[in-house]
Structures are given as C-alpha cells and as structure tokens.
C-alpha positions in Angstrom: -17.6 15.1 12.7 -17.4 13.5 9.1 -14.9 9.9 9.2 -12.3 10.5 6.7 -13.3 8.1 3.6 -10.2 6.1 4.6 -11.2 5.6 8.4 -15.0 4.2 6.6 -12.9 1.6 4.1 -10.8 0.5 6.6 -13.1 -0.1 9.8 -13.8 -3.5 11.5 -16.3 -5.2 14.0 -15.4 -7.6 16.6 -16.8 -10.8 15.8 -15.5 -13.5 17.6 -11.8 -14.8 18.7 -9.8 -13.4 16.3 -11.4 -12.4 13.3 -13.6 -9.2 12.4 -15.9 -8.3 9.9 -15.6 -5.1 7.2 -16.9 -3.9 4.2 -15.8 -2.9 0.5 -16.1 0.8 0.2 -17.1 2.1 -3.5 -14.6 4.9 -2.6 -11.9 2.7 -3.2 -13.2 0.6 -6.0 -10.7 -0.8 -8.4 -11.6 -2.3 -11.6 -12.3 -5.7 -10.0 -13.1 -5.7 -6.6 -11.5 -3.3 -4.2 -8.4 -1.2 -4.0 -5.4 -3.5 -2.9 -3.7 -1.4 -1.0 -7.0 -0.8 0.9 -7.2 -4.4 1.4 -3.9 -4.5 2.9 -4.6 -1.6 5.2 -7.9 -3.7 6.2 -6.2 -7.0 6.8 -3.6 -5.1 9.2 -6.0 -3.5 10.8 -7.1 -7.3 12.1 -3.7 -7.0 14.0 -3.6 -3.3 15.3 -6.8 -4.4 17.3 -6.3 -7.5 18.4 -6.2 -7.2 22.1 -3.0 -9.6 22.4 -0.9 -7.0 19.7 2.6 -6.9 20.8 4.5 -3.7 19.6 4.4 -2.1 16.2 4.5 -3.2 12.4 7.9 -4.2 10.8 7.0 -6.3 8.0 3.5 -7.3 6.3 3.2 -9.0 3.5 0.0 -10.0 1.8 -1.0 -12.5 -0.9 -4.0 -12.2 -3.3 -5.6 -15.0 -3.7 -8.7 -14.0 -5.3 -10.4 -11.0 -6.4 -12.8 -9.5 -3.8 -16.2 -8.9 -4.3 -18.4 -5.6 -3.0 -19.6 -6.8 0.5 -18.8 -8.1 3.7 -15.5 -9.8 4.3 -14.1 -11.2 7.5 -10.2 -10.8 8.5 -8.7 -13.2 10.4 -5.6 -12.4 12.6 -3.9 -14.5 15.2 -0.6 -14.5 16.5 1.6 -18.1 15.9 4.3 -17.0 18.0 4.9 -14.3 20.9 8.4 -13.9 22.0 9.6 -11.2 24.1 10.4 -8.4 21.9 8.7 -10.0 18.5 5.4 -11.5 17.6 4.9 -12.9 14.2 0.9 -13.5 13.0 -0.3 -15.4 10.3 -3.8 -13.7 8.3 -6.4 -14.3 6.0 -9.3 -12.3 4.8 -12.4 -14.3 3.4 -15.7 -14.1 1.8 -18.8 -16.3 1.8 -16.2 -19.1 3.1 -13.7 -18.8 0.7 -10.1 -17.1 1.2 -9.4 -14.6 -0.8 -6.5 -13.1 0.8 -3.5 -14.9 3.0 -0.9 -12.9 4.7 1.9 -12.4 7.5 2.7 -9.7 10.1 5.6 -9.2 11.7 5.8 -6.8 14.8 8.2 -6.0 17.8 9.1 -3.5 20.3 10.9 -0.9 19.0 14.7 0.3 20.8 16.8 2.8 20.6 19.6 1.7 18.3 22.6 3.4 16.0 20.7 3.7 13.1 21.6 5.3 9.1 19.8 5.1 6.2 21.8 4.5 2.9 18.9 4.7 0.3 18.9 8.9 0.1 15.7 10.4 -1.2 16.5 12.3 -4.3 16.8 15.5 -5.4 13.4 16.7 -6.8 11.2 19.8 -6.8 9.1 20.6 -3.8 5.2 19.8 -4.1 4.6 23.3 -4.0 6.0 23.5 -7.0 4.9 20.2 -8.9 0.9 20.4 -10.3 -1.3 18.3 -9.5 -2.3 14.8 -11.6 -4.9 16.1 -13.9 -7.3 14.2 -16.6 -9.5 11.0 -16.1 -9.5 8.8 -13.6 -10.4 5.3 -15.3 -11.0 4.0 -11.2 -12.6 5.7 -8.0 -9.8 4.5 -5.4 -7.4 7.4 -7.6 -9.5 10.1 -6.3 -8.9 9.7 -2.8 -5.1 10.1 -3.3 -3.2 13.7 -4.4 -0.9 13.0 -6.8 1.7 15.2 -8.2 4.2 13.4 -10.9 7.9 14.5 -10.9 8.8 12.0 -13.6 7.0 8.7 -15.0 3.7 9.0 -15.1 1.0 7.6 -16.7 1.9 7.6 -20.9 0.8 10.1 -22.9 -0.3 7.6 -25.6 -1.1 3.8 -25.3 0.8 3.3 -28.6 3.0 0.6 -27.7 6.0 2.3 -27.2 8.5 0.9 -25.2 9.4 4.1 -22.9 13.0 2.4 -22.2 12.2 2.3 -18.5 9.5 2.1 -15.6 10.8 4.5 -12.9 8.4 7.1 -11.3 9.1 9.8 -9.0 5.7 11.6 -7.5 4.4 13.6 -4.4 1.5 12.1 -2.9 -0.6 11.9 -0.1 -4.7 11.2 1.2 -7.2 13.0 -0.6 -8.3 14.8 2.2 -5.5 14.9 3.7 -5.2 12.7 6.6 -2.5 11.7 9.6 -0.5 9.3 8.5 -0.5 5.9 10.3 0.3 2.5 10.1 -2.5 1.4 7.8 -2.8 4.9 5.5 1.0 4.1 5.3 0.6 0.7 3.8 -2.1 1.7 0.8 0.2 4.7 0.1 3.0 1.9 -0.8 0.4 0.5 -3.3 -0.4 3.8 -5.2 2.0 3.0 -7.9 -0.1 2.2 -11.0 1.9 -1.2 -12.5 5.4 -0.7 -14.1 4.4 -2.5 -17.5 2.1 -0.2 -18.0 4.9 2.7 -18.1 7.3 0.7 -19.8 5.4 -0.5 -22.7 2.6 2.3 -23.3 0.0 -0.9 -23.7 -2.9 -1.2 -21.1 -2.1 -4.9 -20.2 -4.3 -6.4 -17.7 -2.7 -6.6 -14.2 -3.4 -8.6 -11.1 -0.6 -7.9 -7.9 -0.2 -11.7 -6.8 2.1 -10.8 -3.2 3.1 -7.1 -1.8 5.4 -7.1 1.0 5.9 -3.7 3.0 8.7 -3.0 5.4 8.4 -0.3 7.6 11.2 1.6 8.7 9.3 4.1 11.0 7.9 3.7 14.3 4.7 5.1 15.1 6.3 8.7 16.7 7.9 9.4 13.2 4.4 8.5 11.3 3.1 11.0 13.8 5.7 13.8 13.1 4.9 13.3 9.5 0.9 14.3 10.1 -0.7 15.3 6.8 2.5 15.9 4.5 3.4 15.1 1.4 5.8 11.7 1.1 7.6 11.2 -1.8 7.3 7.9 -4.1 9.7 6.1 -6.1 8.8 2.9 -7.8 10.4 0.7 -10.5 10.7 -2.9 -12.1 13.5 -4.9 -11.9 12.4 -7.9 -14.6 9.7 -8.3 -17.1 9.4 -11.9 -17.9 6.9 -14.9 -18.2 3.9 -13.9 -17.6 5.3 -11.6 -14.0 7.1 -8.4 -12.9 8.1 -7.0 -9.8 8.2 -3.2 -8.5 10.5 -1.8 -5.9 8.9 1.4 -4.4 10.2 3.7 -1.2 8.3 6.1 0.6 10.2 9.3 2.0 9.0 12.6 4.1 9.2 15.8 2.4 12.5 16.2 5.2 14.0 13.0 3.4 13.3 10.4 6.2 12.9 7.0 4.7 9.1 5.1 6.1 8.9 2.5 4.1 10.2 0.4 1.4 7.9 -2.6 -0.5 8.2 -5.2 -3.2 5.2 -6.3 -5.1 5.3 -9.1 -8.1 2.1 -8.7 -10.8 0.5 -11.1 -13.0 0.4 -9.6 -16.5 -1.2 -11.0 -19.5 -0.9 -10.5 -23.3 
C-alpha cells in the first residue's frame, strides 16, 4: 500500500526523550524551505506521539523563527504541565543546532457540554458545482491540495490594483484525498495564500511570523468528516508597518465549524 504524500511529509522517528527526527518532503516545497502548514502538522505530530499525550488538541500555535532548509530536522515536545483534565507543552523544531521553529500545545479531555456555534458557515455553492483551481502553480506544496474558489482568488493581474478587500471563500481538501485528522487539519488552516497578495494585486514577499489554530472538533467529528470537502474563509483585519494578520475558519460541507486560526505575516515593499 502507497503512504499518502501527507503521511511521508509528516512522519517521525523516536530519537530520544522527547524529541524525534523528520524530513523535508519536496512534495510540499514552498519557495523557501518547506510548506508551513506542513511544518505545523510535523511539529504536532511531536505531541500526538509522545507516550505521556494527555487528550486531544485544543490550541497550537507555532512561531517561525527561521526558514527551514531541505533535510533532517528534529522536533522537540515536552509537556510543562499535566493537570487533570489539561496538559499544556512547550515545542521547538531545529536543524543543525539551531531553532528554527518555537511553539505551544494545548490539549485536554474532551466532555460532553451544551455547546452552539455562532460563526454560521455561509451560504455558497456546493463543490460539485464549483471548478476546480486551474493554471500554474508557482510552488509544489499547491498540488497536493484541491482547490475550488467561490470568491477571492488569486488576481487575475498583478497590476497593483487595490481589489478593496482580502476575503476568500474556497472548497478544499488533500490532493488525494485523505481522512481528515488532527495534523491534515492543521496545514488545511494554512492553505490560504497571504491576504496582501489579494488585496493589492502586487506579489509582495511574505514570511508568516506566528499561526495559532484552535480546534473546535474532537477527533470523532474529524472522523465523521473522512475525505470531504471543508469549506475556507480567510481575511485580514489590518495592513500596516511592515505586518498583517488573517482570520480563516474551516467548516464541513454539513456546516459544522473545525477550526478557526489567526496568523500575522511579515510583508516587505
């Protein structure tokens, strides 16, 4: 049986107390370095294995320090404090010594609770009925995604036009399609190519400095989603000095809200 390309990018040895060591994977290579939403998913994926993991993902968030090189990489996971219902874990991913990647992890043990959600997923077409995201793809990691744009995609012309807003709306899922899970679920909340780039039609360079993702969803409802399409929605709040951050949600195609992440990214002009 073939590993999905995801499972490959994402795998880890056991290589000490703690920590475990990966690889880049050219099928999510970004313009520098890797993917970050794959790097994400990797650094996680230090806490879904470690042995002393109590309960499921509620909160991750995950600074970039540096740029990663192709290679090796160790991640680093260790909880700082276990309570009864809640661990929080500090991380850090590093290469030839140096960090290039610091993060936290929050997990607990789910209950049973009264529970609403008051950010509705919108009203859009079905992805039946939306076409796929055609044309080049100036980076590898796109083609392991399907991506079918509702609204605000990528500019028809890098002309400088100010588009008067940075909202997009697109079905999306692995490319194969693939389970969801914890980790798939926290690159899919980094597929959202960077607002400026919408708003002003002018291919900026872009660094994300610090992504935070909060998930909503236990691991039964990631399972009940399996390999459907979830619905995106990302947009900037502020544009200024140097920074912006996005806003993004994730939804099932039955309108159940996964996740929800912020991100702020270095721009430069």
């Amino acid at each position: 049986m073939t590993s999905h390309p995801f499972d490959a990018a994402i795998a880890l040895t056991p290589s000490g107390d703690h920590a475990w060591t990966g690889h880049t994977s050219a099928a999510y290579g970004n313009m520098v370095g890797p993917f970050g939403g794959v790097m994400a998913a990797q650094a996680l994926g230090g806490v879904l294995k470690h042995p002393q993991l109590l309960g499921e993902p509620v909160a991750l968030t995950i600074n970039f320090a540096a740029a990663m090189a192709d290679g090796p990489f160790e991640v680093h996971a260790r909880p700082a404090r276990t309570n009864r219902s809640t661990q929080h874990w500090t991380l850090e991913v590093r290469q030839q010594g140096e960090v290039v990647l610091t993060g936290t992890t929050f997990t607990a043990l789910r209950r049973d609770t009264w529970g609403a959600v008051e950010h509705a997923m919108p009203r859009v077409p079905r992805p039946q009925d939306v076409p796929i995201a055609q044309g080049p793809k100036r980076v590898e990691w796109v083609n392991r995604y399907e991506m079918r744009f509702i609204e605000g995609g990528l500019p028809a012309a890098w002309d400088g036009r100010d588009l008067g807003e940075s909202r997009t709306r697109l079905w999306l899922r692995d490319a194969p399609a693939r389970p969801l899970d914890f980790a798939s679920l926290t690159a899919l909340a980094d597929v959202f190519f960077p607002r400026i780039w919408r708003r002003r039609s002018v291919l900026v360079p872009i660094g994300t400095v610090t992504m935070t993702v909060y998930f909503h969803a236990g691991a039964q409802q990631l399972r009940d989603a399996g390999e459907g399409y979830l619905l995106g929605q990302a947009q900037a709040q502020a544009f200024r000095g140097g920074y912006f951050d996005q806003s993004a949600q994730l939804w099932t195609e039955a309108g159940d809200l996964l996740a929800t992440s912020h991100q702020v990214v270095y721009y430069k002009e």
